[in-house]
C-alpha positions in Angstrom: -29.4 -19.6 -88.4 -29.6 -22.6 -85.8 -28.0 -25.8 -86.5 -31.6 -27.6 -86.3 -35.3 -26.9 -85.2 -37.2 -29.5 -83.1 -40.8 -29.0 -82.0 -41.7 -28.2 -78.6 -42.9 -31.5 -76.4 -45.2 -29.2 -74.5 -48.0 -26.8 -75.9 -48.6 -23.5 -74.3 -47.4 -21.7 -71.4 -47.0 -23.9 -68.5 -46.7 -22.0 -64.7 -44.8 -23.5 -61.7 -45.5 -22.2 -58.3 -42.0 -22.0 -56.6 -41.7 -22.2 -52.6 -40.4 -19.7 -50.9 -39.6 -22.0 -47.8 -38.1 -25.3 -47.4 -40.9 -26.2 -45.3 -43.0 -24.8 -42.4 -43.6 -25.6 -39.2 -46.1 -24.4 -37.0 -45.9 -21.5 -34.2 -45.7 -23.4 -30.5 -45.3 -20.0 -28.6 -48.7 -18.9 -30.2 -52.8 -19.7 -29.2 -55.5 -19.5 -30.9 -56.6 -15.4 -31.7 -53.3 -14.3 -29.7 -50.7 -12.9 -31.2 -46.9 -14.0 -29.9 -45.4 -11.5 -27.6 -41.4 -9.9 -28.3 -40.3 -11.3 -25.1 -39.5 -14.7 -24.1 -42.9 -16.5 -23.6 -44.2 -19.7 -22.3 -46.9 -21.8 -24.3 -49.3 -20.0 -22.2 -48.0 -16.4 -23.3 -46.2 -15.8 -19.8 -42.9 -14.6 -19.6 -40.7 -16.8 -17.4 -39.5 -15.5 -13.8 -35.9 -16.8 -14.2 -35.5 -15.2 -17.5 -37.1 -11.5 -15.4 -34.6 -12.0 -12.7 -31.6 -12.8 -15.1 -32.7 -9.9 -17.4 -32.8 -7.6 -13.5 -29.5 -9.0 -13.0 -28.1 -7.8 -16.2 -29.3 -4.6 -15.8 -28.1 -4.2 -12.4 -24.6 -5.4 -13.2 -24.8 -2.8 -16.1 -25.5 0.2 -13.9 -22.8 -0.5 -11.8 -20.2 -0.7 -14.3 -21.3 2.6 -15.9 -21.0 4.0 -12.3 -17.7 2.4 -12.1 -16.5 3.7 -15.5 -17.5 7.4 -14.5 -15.6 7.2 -11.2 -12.2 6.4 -13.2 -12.7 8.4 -16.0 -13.1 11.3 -13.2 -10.1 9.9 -11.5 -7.9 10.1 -14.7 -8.3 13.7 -15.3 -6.7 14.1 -11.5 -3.9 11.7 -11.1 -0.8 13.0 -11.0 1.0 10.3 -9.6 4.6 8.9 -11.3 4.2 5.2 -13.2 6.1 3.0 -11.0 7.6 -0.2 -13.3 6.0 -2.9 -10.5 6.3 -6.5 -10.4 5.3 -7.7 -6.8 3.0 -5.8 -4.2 3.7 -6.7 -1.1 1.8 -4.9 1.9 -0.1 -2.0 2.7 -1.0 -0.4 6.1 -3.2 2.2 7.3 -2.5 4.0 11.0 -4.7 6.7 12.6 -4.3 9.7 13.5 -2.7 10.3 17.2 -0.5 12.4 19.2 2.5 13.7 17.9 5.8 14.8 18.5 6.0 18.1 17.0 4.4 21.4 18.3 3.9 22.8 14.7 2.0 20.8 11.8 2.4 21.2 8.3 -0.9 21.6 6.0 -0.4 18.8 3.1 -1.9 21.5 1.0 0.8 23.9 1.3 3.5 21.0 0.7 1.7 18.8 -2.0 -0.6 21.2 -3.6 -4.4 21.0 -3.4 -5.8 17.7 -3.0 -7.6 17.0 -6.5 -9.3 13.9 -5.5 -7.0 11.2 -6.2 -4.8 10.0 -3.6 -1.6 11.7 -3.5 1.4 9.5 -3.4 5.1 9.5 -3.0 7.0 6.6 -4.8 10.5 6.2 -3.4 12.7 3.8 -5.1 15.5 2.2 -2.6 18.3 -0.3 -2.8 17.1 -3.2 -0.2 21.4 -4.1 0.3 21.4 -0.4 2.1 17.7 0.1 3.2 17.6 4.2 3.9 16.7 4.1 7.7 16.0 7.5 7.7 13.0 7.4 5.7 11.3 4.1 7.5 11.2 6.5 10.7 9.6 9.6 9.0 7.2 7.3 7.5 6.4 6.2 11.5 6.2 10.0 11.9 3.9 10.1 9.2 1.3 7.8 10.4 1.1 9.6 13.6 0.2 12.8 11.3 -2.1 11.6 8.8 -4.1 9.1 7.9 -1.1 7.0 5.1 -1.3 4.2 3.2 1.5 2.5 2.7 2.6 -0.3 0.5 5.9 -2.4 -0.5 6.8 -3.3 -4.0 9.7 -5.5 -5.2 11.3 -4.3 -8.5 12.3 -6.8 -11.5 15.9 -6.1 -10.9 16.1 -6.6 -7.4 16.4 -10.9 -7.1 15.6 -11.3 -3.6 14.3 -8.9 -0.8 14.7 -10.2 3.3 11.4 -10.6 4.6 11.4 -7.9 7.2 12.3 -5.5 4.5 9.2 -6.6 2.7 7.4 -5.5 6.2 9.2 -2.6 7.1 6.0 -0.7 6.7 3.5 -2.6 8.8 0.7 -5.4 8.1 -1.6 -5.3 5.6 -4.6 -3.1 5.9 -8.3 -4.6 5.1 -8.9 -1.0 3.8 -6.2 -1.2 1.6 -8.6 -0.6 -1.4 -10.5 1.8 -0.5 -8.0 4.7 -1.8 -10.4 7.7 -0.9 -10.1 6.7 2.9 -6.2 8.0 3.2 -4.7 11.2 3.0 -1.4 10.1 1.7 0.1 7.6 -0.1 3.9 5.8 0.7 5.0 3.6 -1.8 8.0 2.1 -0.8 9.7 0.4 -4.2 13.3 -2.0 -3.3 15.0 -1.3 -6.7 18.9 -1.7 -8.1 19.6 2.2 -7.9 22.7 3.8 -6.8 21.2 6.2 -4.1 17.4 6.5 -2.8 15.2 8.3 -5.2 11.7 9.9 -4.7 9.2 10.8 -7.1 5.6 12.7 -5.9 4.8 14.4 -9.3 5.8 14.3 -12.2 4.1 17.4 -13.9 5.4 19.6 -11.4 8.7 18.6 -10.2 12.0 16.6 -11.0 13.1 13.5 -8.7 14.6 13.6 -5.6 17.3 12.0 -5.4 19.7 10.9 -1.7 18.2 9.7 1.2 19.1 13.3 3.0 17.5 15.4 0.5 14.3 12.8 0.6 14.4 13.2 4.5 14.5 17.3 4.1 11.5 16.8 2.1 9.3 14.5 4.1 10.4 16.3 7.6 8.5 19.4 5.8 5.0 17.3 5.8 5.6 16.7 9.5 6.3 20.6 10.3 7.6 23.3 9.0 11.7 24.3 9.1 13.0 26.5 11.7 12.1 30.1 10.9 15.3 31.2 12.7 17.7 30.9 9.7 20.8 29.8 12.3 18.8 27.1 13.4 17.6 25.5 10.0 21.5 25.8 8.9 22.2 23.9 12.3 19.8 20.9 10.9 21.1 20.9 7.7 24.6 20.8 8.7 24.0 18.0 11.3 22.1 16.1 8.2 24.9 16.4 5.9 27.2 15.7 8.9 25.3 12.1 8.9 25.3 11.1 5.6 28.5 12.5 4.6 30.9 11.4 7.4 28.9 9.0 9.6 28.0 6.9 6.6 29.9 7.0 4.3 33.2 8.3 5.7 36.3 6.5 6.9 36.7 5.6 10.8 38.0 8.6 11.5 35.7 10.7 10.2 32.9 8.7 12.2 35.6 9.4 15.6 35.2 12.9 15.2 31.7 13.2 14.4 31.1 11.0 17.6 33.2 13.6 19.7 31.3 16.4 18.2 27.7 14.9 19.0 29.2 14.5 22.6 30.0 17.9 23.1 26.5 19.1 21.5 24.6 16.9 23.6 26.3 18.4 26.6 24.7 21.4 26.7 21.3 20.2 24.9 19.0 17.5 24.5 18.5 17.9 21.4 21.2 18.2 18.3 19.3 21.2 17.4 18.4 22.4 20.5 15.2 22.1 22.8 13.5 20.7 20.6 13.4 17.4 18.5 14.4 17.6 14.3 15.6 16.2 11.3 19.3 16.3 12.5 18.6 13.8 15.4 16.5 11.6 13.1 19.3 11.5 10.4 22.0 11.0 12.9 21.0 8.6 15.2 20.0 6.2 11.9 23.4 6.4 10.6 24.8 6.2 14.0 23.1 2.9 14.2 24.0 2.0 10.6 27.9 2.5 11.0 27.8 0.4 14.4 29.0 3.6 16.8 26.1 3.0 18.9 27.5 0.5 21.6 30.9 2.7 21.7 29.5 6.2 21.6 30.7 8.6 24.3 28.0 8.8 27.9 26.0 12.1 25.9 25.6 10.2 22.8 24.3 7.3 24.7 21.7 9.1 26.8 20.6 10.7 23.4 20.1 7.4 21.9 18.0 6.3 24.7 15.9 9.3 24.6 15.3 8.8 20.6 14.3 5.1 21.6 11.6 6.2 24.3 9.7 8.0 21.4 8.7 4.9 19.9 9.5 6.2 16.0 12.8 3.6 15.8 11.7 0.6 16.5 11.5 -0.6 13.0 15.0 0.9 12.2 16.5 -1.1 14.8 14.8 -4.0 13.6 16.2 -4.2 10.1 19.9 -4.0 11.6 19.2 -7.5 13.7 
């Protein structure tokens, strides 16, 4: 029961219309017995030219970067090259393909594996307070050979690099970004390591490690080793002979290595024999590093001077000065 009845104030059933707007206003991009079109319309039903050209635009810049996302998803499923831990890039070079010094060439095939697409590149890592001559002149080699692009990078750890090590490669190239134009990639990192180390891939082999052992394998994308097993124990020796004794061994060591080249070079121009290797490329760098050069026997001498006229040193003796 309710407290208390009172009468209604109002008979009957009253109805209120409710809007459904707060107000309306009236369609400007509309005329009289034309309907508005979906696109963006003047008063007079046209569709502005400068919103055509932006929409163009937009679709252009679209088609592009769905071209540009298919290239590098494509590229992804082929590089194989190592993730280098980069902080600075420095300089890249490109250098043509002219004569060279050696009478048999090595496929880059045979060495590397088949090219894939993606550019195929070997990352060495190297200590910029004892830059690995060595491998500054088989990367001149190199450009003689194929068509390299080469590039310096300064690690976190290292504080402070000279400037002609952050040149030792060569000048920038303008075609630096175009990746597809070069047939192999040098990627020269100055790091805080112990020793020199090399990585090309790392799906299908371990890291090189010692500036000989990265020399052995670059010299084999130049031409192949002697197939005369006495002679391709000759190189090595000689290369060991360098980087063991010449150095890194004590003054006398270096005294007797000296004597040795001497009486090599006596009887042949080469270290190797006839013809120009690894062993003179290895020893006349650390003959240069350890300071023998100016006080080498007369042999030794006329062998430096005949590595000199090839051209391939320059750089080497540039980074001593």
């Amino acid at each position: 029961m309710p407290m208390y009845q009172v009468k209604p104030i109002c008979g009957g059933d009253i109805k209120i219309d409710l809007p459904t707007c707060m107000y309306k206003v009236p369609n400007i991009h509309a005329q009289q017995g034309k309907s508005c079109t979906p696109e963006h319309a003047l008063q007079n039903g046209e569709v502005d030219p400068a919103v055509k050209a932006l929409e163009a635009r937009q679709d252009e810049i679209m088609r592009k970067l769905y071209e540009l996302k298919a290239a590098v998803e494509g590229l992804a499923k082929t590089v194989m090259t190592p993730d280098a831990d980069l902080d600075l890039t420095v300089s890249s070079s490109l250098s043509s393909q002219c004569s060279t010094t050696f009478k048999n060439t090595t496929d880059l095939d045979t060495v590397l594996g088949k090219d894939l697409g993606a550019l195929r590149d070997i990352v060495i890592n190297a200590n910029p307070v004892q830059p690995p001559l060595t491998l500054l002149v088989l990367h001149s080699l190199l450009c003689q050979h194929y068509r390299v692009l080469s590039t310096v990078h300064v690690h976190s750890s290292v504080a402070s690099v000279p400037p002609q090590l952050l040149s030792c490669l060569g000048p920038r190239h303008t075609d630096s970004y175009a990746r597809h134009m070069f047939q192999l990639g040098f990627t020269l990192i100055w790091k805080d390591v112990p020793k020199p180390q090399m990585k090309f891939s790392i799906k299908n082999m371990c890291p090189i490690e010692g500036e000989g052992n990265i020399a052995r394998f670059l010299f084999k994308l130049l031409a192949p080793y002697p197939s005369d097993p006495a002679v391709a124990t000759l190189v090595d020796s000689w290369v060991d002979t360098a980087f063991f004794q010449l150095a890194e061994g004590s003054v006398k060591e270096r005294s007797a290595v000296l004597r040795a080249l001497n009486s090599t070079l006596g009887s042949n121009p080469w270290l190797a024999g006839p013809e120009f290797s690894l062993a003179d490329v290895a020893c006349y760098c650390c003959v240069l590093q350890s300071g023998s050069a100016s006080s080498s026997p007369a042999n030794v001498q006329r062998w430096i001077k005949s590595c000199e006229n090839l051209g391939h040193f320059s750089h080497a003796k540039l980074l001593l000065k």
